[in-house]
SETOR-256047 format. One record per residue: residue number from 1; residue in three letters; z, y, x of N, C-alpha, C, CB in turn. Coordinates in nm, 2 decimals. Glycine has a CB too. Layout:
(NUM,'ala',(Z,Y,X),(Z,Y,X),(Z,Y,X),(Z,Y,X))
...
***
This chain:
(1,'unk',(-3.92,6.06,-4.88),(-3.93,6.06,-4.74),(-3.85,5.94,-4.68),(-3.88,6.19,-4.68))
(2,'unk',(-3.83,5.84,-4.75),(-3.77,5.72,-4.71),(-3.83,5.67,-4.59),(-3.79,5.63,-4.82))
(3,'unk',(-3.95,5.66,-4.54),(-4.01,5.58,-4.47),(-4.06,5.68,-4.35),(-4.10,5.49,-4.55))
(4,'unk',(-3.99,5.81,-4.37),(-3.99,5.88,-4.21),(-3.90,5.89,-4.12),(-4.01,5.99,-4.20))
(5,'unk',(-3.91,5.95,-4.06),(-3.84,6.00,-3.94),(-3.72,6.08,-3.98),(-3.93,6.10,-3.85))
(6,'unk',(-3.66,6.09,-4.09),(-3.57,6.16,-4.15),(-3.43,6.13,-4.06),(-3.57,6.12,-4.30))
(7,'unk',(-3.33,6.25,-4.08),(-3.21,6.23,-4.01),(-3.12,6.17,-4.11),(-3.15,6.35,-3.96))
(8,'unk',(-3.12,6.12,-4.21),(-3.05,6.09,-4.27),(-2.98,5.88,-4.30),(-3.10,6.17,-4.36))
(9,'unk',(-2.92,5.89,-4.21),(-2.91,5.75,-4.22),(-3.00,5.65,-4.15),(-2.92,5.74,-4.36))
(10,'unk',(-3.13,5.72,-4.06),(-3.21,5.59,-4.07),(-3.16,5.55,-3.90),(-3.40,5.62,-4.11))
(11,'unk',(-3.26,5.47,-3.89),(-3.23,5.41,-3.73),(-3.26,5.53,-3.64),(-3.34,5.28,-3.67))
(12,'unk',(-3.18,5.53,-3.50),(-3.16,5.67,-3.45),(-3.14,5.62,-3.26),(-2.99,5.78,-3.55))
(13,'unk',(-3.18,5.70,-3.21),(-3.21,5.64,-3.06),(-3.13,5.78,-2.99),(-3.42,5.61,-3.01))
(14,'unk',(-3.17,5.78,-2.89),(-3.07,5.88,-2.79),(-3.12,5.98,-2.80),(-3.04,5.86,-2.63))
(15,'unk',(-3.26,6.02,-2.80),(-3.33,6.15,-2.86),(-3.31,6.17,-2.99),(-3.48,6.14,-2.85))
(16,'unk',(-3.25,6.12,-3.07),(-3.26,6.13,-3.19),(-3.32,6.05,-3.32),(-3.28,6.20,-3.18))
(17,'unk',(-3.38,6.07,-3.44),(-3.43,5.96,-3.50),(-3.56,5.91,-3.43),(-3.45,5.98,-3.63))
(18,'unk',(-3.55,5.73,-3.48),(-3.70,5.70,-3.43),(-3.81,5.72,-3.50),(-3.72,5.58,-3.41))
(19,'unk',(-3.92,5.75,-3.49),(-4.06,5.73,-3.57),(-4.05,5.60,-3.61),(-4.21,5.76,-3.49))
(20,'unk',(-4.08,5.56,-3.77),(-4.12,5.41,-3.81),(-4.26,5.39,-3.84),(-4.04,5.36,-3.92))
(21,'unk',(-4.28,5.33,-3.81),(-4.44,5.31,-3.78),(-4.50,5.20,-3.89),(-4.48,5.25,-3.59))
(22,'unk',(-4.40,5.16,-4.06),(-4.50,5.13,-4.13),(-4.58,5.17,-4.15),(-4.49,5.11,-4.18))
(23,'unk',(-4.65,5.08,-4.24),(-4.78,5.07,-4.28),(-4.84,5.24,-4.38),(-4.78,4.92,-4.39))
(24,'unk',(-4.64,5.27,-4.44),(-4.63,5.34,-4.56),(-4.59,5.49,-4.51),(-4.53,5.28,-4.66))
(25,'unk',(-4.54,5.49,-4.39),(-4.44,5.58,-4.35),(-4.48,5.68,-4.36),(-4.39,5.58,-4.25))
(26,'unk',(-4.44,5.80,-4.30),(-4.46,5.97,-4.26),(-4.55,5.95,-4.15),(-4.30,6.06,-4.21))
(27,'unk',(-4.52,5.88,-4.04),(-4.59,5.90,-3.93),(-4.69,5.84,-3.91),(-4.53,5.88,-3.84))
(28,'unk',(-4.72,5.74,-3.95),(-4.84,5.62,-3.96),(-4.96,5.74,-4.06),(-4.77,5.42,-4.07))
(29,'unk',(-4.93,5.78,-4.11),(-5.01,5.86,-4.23),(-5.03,6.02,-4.20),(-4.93,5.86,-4.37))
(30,'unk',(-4.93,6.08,-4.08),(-4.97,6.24,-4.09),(-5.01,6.24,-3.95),(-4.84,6.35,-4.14))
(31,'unk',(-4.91,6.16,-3.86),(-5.02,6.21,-3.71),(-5.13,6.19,-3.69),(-4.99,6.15,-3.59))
(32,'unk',(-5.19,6.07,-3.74),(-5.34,6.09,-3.70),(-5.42,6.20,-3.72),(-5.40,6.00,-3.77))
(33,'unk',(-5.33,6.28,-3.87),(-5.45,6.40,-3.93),(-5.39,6.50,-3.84),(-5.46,6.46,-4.11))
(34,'unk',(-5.26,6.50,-3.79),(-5.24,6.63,-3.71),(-5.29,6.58,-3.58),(-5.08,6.71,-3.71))
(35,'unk',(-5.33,6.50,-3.46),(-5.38,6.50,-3.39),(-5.52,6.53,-3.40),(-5.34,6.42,-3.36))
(36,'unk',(-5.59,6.47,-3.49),(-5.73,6.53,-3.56),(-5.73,6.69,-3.50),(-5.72,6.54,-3.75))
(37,'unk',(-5.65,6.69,-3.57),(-5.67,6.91,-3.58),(-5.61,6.95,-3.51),(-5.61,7.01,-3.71))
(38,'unk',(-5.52,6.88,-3.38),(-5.53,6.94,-3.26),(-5.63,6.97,-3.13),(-5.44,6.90,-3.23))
(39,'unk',(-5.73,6.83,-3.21),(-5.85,6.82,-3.13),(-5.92,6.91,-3.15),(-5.91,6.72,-3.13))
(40,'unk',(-5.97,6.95,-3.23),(-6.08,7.06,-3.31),(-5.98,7.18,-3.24),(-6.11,7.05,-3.53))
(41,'unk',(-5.89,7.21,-3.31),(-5.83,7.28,-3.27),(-5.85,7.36,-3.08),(-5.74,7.20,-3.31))
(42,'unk',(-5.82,7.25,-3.04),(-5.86,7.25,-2.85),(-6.01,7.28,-2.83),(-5.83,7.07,-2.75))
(43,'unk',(-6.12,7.20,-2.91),(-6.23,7.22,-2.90),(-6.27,7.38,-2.88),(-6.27,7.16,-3.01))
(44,'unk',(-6.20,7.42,-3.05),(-6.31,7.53,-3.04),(-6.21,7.63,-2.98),(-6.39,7.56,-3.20))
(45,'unk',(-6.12,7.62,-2.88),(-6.04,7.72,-2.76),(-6.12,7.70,-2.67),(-5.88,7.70,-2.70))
(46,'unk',(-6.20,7.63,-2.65),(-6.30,7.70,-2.56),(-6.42,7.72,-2.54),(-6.30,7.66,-2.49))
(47,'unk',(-6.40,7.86,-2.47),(-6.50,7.97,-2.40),(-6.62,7.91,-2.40),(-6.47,8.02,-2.23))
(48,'unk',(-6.70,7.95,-2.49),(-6.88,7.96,-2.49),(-6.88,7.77,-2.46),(-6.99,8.10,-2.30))
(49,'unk',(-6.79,7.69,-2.53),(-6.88,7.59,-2.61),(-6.98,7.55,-2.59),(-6.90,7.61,-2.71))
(50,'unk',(-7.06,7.47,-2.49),(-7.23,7.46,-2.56),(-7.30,7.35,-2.52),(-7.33,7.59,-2.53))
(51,'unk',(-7.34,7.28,-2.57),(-7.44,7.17,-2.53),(-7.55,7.18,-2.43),(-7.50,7.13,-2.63))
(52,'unk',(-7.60,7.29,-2.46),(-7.76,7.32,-2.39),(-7.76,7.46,-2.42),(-7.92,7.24,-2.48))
(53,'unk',(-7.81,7.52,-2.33),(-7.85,7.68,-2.37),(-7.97,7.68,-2.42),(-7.84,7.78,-2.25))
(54,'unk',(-8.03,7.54,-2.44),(-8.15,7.58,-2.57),(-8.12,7.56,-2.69),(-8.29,7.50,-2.56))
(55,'unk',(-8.08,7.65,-2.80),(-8.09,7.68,-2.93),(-8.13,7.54,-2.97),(-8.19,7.81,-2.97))
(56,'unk',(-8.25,7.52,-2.97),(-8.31,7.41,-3.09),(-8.24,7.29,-3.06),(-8.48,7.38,-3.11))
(57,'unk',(-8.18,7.27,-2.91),(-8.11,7.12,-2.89),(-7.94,7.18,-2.92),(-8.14,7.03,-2.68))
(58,'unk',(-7.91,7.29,-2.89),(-7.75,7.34,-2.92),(-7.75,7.33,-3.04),(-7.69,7.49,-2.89))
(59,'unk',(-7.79,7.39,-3.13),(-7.71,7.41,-3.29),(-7.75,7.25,-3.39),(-7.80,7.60,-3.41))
(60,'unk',(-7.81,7.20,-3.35),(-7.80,7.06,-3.45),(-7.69,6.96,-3.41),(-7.93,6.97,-3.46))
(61,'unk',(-7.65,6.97,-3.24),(-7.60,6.90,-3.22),(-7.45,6.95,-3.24),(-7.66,6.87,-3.12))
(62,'unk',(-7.45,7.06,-3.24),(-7.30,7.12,-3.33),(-7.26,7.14,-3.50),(-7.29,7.27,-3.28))
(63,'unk',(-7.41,7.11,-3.52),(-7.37,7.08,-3.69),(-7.38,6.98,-3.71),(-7.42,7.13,-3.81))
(64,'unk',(-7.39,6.87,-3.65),(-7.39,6.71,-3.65),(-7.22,6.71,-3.61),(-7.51,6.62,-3.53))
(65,'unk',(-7.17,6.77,-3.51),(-7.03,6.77,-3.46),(-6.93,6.82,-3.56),(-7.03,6.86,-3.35))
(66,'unk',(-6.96,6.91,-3.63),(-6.87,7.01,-3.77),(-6.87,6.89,-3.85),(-6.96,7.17,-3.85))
(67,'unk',(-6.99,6.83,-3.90),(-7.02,6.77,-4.02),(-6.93,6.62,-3.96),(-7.22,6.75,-4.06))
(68,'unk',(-6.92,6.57,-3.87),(-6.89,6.44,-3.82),(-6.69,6.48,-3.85),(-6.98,6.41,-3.63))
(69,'unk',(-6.68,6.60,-3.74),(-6.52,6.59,-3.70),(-6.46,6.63,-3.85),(-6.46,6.72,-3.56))
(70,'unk',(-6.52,6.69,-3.91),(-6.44,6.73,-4.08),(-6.42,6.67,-4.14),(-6.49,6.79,-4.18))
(71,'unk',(-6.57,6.56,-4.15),(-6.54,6.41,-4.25),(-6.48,6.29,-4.19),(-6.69,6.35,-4.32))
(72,'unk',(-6.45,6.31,-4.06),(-6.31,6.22,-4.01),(-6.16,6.31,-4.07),(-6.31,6.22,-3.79))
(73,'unk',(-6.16,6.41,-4.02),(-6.02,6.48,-4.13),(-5.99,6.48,-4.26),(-6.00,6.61,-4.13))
(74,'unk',(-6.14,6.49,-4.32),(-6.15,6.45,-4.44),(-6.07,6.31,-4.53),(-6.26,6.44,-4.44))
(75,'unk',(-6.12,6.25,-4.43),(-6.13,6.08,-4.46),(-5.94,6.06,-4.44),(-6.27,5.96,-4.30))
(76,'unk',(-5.87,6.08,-4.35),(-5.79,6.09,-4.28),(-5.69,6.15,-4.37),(-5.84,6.16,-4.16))
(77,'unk',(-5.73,6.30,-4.39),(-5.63,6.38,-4.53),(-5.63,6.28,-4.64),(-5.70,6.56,-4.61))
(78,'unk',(-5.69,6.16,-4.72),(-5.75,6.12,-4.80),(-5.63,6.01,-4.77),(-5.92,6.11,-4.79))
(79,'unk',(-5.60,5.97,-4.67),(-5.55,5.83,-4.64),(-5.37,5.83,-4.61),(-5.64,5.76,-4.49))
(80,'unk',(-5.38,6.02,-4.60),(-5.23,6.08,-4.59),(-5.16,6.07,-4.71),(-5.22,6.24,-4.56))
(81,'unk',(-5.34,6.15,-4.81),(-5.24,6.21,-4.91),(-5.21,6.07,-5.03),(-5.33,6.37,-4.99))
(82,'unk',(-5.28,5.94,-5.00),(-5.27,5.83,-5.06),(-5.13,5.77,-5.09),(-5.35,5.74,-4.99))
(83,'unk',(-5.06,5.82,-5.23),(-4.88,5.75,-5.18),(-4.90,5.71,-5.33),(-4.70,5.88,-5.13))
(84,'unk',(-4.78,5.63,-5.29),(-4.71,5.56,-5.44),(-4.77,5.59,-5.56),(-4.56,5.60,-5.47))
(85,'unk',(-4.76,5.71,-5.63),(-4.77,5.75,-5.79),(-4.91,5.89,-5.77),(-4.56,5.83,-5.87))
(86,'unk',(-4.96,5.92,-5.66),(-5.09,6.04,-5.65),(-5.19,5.94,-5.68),(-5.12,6.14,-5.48))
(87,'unk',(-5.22,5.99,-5.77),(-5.41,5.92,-5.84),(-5.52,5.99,-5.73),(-5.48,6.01,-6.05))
(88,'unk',(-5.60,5.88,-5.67),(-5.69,5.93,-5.62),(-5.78,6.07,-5.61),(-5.74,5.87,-5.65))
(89,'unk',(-5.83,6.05,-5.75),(-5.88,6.21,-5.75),(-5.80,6.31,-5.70),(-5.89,6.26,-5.89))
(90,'unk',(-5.66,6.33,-5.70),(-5.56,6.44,-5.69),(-5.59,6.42,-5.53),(-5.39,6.41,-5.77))
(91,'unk',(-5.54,6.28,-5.45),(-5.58,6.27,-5.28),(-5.69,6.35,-5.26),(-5.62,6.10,-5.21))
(92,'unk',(-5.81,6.31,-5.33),(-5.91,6.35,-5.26),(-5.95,6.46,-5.31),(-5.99,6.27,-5.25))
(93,'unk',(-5.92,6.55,-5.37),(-5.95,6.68,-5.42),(-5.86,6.79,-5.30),(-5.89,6.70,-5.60))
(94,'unk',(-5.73,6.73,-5.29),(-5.61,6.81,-5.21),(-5.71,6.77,-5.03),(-5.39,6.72,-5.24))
(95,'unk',(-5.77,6.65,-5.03),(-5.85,6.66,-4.85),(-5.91,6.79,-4.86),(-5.99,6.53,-4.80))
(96,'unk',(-5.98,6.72,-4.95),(-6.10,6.81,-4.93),(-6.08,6.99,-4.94),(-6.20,6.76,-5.05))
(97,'unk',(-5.98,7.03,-4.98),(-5.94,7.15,-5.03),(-5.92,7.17,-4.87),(-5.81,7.17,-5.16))
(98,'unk',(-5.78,7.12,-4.81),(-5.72,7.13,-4.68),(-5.80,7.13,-4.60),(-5.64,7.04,-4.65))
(99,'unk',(-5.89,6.99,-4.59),(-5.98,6.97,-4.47),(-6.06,7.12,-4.47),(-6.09,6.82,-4.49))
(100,'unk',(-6.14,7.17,-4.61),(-6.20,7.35,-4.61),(-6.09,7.47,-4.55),(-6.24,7.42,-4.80))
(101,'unk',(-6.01,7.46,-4.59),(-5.92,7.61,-4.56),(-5.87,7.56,-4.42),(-5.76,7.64,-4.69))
(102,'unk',(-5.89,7.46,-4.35),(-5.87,7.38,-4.15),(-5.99,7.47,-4.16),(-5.89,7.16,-4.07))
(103,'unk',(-6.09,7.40,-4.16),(-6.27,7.52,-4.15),(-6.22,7.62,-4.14),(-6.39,7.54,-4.28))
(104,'unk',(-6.21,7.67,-4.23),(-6.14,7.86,-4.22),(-6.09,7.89,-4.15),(-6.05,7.93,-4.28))
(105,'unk',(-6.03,7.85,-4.13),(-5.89,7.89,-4.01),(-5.95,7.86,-3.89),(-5.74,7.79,-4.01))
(106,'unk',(-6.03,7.72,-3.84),(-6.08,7.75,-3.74),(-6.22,7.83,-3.71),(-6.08,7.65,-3.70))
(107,'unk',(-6.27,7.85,-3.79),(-6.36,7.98,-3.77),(-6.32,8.10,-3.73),(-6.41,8.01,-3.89))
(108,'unk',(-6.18,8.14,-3.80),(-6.08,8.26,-3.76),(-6.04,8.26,-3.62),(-5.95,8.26,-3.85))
(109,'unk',(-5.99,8.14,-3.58),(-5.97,8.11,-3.42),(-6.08,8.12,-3.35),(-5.93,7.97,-3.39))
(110,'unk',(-6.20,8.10,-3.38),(-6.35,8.11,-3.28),(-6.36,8.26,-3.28),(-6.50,8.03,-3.36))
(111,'unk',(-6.35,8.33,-3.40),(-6.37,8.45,-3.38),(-6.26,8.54,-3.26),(-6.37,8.49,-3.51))
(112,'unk',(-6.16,8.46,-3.24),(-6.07,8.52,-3.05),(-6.09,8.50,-2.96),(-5.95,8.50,-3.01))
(113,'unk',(-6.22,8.36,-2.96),(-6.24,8.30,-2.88),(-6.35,8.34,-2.77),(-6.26,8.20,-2.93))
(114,'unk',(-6.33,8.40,-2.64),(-6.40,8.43,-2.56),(-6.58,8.37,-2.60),(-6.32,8.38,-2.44))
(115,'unk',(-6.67,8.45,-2.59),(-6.82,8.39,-2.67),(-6.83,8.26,-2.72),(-6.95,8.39,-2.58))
(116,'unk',(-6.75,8.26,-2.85),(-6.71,8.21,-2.96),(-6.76,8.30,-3.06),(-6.57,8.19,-2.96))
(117,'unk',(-6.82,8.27,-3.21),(-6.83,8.35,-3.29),(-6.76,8.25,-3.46),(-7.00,8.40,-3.27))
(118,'unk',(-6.71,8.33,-3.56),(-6.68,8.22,-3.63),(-6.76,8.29,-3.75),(-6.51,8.18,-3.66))
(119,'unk',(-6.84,8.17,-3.79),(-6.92,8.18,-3.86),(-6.95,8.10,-4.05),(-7.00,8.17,-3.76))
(120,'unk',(-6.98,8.20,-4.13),(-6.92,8.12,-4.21),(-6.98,7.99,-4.28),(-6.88,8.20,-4.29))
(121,'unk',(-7.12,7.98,-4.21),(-7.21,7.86,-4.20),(-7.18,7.76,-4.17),(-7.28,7.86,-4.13))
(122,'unk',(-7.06,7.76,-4.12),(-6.99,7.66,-4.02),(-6.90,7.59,-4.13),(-6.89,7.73,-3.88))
(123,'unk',(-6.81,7.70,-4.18),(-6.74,7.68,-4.29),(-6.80,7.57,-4.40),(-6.73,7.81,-4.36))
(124,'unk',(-6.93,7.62,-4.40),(-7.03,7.57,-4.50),(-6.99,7.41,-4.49),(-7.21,7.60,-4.44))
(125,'unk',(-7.09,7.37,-4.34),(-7.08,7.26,-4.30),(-6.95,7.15,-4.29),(-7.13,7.29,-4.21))
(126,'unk',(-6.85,7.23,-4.27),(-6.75,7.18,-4.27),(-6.69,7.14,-4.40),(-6.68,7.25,-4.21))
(127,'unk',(-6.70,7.18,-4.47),(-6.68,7.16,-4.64),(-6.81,7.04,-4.67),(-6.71,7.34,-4.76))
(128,'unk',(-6.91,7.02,-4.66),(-7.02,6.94,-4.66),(-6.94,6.81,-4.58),(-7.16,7.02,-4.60))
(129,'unk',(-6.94,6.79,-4.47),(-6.87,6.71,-4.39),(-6.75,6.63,-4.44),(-6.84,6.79,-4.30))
(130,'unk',(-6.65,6.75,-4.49),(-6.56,6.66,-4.55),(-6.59,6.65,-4.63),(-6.45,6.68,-4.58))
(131,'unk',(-6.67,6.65,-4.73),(-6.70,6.58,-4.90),(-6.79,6.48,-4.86),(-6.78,6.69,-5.05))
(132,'unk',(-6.83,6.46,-4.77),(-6.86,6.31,-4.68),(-6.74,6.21,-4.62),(-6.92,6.36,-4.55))
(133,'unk',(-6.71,6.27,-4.57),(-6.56,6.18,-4.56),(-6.47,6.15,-4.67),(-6.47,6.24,-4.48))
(134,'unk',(-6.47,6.23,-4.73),(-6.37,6.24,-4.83),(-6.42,6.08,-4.94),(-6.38,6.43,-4.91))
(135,'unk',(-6.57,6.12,-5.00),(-6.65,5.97,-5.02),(-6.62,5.88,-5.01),(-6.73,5.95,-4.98))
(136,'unk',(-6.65,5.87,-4.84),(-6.66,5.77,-4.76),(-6.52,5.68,-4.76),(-6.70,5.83,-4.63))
(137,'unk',(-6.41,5.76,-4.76),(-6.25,5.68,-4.78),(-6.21,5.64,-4.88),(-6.14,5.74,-4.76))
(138,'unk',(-6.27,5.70,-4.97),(-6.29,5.66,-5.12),(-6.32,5.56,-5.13),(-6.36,5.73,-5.20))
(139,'unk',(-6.45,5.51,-5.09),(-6.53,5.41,-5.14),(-6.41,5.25,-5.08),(-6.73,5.44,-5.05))
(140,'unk',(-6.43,5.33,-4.94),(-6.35,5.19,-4.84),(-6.23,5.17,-4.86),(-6.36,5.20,-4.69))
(141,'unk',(-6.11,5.30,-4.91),(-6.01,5.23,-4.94),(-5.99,5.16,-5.04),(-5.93,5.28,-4.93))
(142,'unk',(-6.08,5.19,-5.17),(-6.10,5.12,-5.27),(-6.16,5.00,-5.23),(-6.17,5.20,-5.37))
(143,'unk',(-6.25,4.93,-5.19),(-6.27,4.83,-5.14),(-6.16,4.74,-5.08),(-6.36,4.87,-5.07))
(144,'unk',(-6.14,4.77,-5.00),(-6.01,4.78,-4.92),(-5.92,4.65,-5.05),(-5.92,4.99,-4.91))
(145,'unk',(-5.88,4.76,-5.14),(-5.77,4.78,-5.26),(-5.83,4.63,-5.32),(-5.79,4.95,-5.38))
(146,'unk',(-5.93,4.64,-5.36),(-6.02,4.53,-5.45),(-6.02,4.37,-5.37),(-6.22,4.60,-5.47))
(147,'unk',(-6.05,4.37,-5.22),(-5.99,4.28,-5.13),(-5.85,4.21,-5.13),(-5.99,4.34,-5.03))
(148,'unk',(-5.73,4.34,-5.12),(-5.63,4.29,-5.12),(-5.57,4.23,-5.26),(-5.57,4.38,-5.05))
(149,'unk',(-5.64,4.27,-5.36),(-5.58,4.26,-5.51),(-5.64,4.10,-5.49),(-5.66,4.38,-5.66))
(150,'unk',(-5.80,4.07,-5.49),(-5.85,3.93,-5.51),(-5.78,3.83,-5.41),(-6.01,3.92,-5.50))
(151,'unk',(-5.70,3.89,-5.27),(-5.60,3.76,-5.19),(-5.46,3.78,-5.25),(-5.58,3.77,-5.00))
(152,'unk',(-5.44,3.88,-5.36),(-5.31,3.81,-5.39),(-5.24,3.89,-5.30),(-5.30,3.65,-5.37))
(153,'unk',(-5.21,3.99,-5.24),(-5.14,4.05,-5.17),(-5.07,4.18,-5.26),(-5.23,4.07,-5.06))
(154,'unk',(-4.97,4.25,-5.28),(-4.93,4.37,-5.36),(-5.04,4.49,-5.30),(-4.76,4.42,-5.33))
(155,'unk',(-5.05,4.56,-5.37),(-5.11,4.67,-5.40),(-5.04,4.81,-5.24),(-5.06,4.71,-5.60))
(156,'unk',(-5.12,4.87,-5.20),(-5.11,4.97,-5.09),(-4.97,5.06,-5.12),(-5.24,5.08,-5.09))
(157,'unk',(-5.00,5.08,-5.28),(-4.90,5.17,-5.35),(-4.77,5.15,-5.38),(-4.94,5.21,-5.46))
(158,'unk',(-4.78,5.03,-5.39),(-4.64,4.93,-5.41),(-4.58,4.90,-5.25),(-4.69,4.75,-5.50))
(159,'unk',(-4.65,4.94,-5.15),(-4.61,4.88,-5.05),(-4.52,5.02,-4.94),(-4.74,4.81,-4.99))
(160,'unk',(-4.59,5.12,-5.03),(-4.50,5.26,-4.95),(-4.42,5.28,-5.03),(-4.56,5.41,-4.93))
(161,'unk',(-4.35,5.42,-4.91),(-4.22,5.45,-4.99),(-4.24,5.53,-5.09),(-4.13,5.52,-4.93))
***
């Protein structure tokens, strides 16, 4: 935890410690995914949700929405869980796990949610979604990786804490 927000020793302001905002840190790497999932989160708190009250234009345009917002968290858990000595596979097995059991949980939340229903289709999609994202960060941080190796620059992994 070298490169967070930790109380121990690091730079410290009148609130207390600062957020460091490398490239490597705690914060650069976990707020994005917990803002993510405060959004979905807020989303699905509200009451009867809905695009259209016609069915055939409402539900694609909300499993285009499941499938889209999951495989951004996906992609996102993928780029958290990216550190020093975790082998890819392990990042992207643990998104994808997290980004499904978020699905769950917000299905569980829809189901308190004033005409809200949580359904486990949704679940479905959301697991589908992230193993879309999850891919998709794969492909590009590796790219990414293969870029920075041919300019000669250190490696992502060598550059966090």
């Amino acid at each position: 935890m070298s490169a967070s927000a930790d109380s121990g020793g690091g730079p410290t302001g009148a609130a207390g410690p600062r957020v460091r905002w490398s490239p490597g840190s705690w914060a650069s790497r976990w707020l994005p995914v917990l803002g993510w999932m405060a959004l979905i989160f807020l989303l699905s708190a509200q009451p009867g949700l809905r695009v259209s009250d016609d069915a055939s234009v409402d539900r694609p345009i909300r499993t285009l929405a499941h499938l889209a917002s999951y495989a951004v968290l996906a992609a996102l858990l993928v780029r958290a869980l990216l550190t020093g000595s975790r082998p890819t596979r392990v990042a992207a097995i643990g998104a994808w796990v997290v980004a499904v059991l978020y699905g769950v949980s917000d299905e569980i939340h829809q189901s308190f949610v004033p005409d809200r229903t949580g359904r486990p289709s949704d679940v479905l999609i959301d697991a589908i979604g992230a193993a879309i994202g999850v891919v998709l960060a794969v492909v590009l941080l590796s790219a990414m990786e293969r870029r920075r190796r041919k300019a000669g620059s250190p490696p992502e992994s060598a550059r966090t804490g």
